[in-house]
Each structure stands twice: as C-alpha cells, then as structure tokens.
C-alpha positions, 0 to 999 in steps of 0.5 A, spaced: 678 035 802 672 033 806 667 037 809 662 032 813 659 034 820 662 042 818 657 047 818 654 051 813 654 058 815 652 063 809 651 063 802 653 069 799 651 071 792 654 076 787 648 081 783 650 077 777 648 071 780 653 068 777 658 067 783 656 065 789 660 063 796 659 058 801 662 059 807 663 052 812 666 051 819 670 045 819 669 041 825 676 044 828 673 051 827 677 052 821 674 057 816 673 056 809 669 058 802 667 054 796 666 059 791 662 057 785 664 060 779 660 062 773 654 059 776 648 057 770 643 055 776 642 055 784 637 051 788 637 052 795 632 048 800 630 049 808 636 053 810 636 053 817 640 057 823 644 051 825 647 047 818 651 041 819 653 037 812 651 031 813 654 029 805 657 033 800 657 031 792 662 034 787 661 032 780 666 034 774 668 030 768 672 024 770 669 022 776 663 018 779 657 018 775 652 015 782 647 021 784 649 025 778 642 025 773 638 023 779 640 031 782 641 033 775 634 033 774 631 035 782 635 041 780 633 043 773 625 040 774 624 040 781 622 033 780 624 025 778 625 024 772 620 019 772 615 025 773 618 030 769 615 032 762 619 030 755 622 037 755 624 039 761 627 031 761 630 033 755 633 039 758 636 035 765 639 030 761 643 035 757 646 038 764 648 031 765 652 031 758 655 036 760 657 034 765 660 027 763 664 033 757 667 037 763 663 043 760 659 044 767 660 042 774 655 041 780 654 040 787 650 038 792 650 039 800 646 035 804 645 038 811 642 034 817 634 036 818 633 037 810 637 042 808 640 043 801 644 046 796 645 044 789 648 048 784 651 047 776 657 052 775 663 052 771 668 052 776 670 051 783 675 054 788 677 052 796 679 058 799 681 057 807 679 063 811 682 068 816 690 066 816 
C-alpha cells in the first residue's frame, strides 16, 4: 500500500503511549489508520495544518536496509551518528540489530515543508476507515 501524496491527519496516541494511530487520506479520499503497536519510541517533528506525505519508509526483517541506521540513530539520539557519543550510538546500533532480528520495526513518514514521524514498534495493522 502506498501512500505518497496522501495526507496525515492526526495521531492519536493511548495513555500508555504504547499504541498510537496515524490516520491518512489518500489522495482518492479514502480513510485509513496506521496503528502501531507496542510502541518503544515515537519522534514527531513540525506537524503542521496541512501534511502531505511526501515518502513513507517501513522497516521490518527481511526488507531493504538503505535509511535504516541513518533514522535509527535520528530517533533514538536526535543526531548522525557521526555526532553521537559512544553510548547513545551503542544504543541506536542495538534498535538496527533488532530490527535486522524482526524484533522491532520502524517507520518513518516524510511530509512536504519538514514534517515528520519516526516511531519503533512491535507491530503494524492497516485499517481502512468509514465503510
């Protein structure tokens, strides 16, 4: 499923902070909610009124590695890794093990003029919304 050019609505996130949804329009106007599940960390940059994904990343085992340790360490140190102190980079490397073991998964949703979601989660779901 693709959603370039859709619009990110809202994210809506449980008092736990483990479950967290992110509602989209697609560009046909179809409704649909990315529910993350068992949520470890969640980073959301310069949401604004107006949200138009420009690229949306999915990393789980098995699948394309490019990107993965670069936004492993902007979510877990809010740096490069050629900025990050030994220890926070040894805790960024970890969340890209376990992503590579299928232990964890993460996203990342880019939106026109900056904004941005990155999250680590056990699971995803892909619920289409109002039938």
């Amino acid at each position: 499923m693709r959603f370039m050019e859709s619009r990110l609505l809202g994210i809506q996130i449980d008092e736990t902070g483990h479950e967290v949804v992110l509602s989209l329009r697609d560009t046909e106007g179809v409704k649909f909610a990315l529910q993350l599940h068992g949520v470890e960390r969640l980073l959301v940059n310069e949401v604004r009124q107006q949200n138009v994904v420009e690229e949306m990343t999915h990393w789980k085992r098995g699948g394309e590695a490019e990107g993965l340790r670069d936004v492993a360490f902007a979510l877990m140190t809010g740096a490069p890794e050629k900025d990050c102190a030994p220890q926070l980079a040894a805790v960024a490397r970890d969340v890209v093990d376990r992503v590579t073991r299928g232990e964890i998964e993460l996203i990342e949703i880019s939106a026109v003029f900056g904004a941005q979601v990155l999250a680590s989660f056990a699971s995803m779901t892909i619920a289409r919304q109002g039938l």
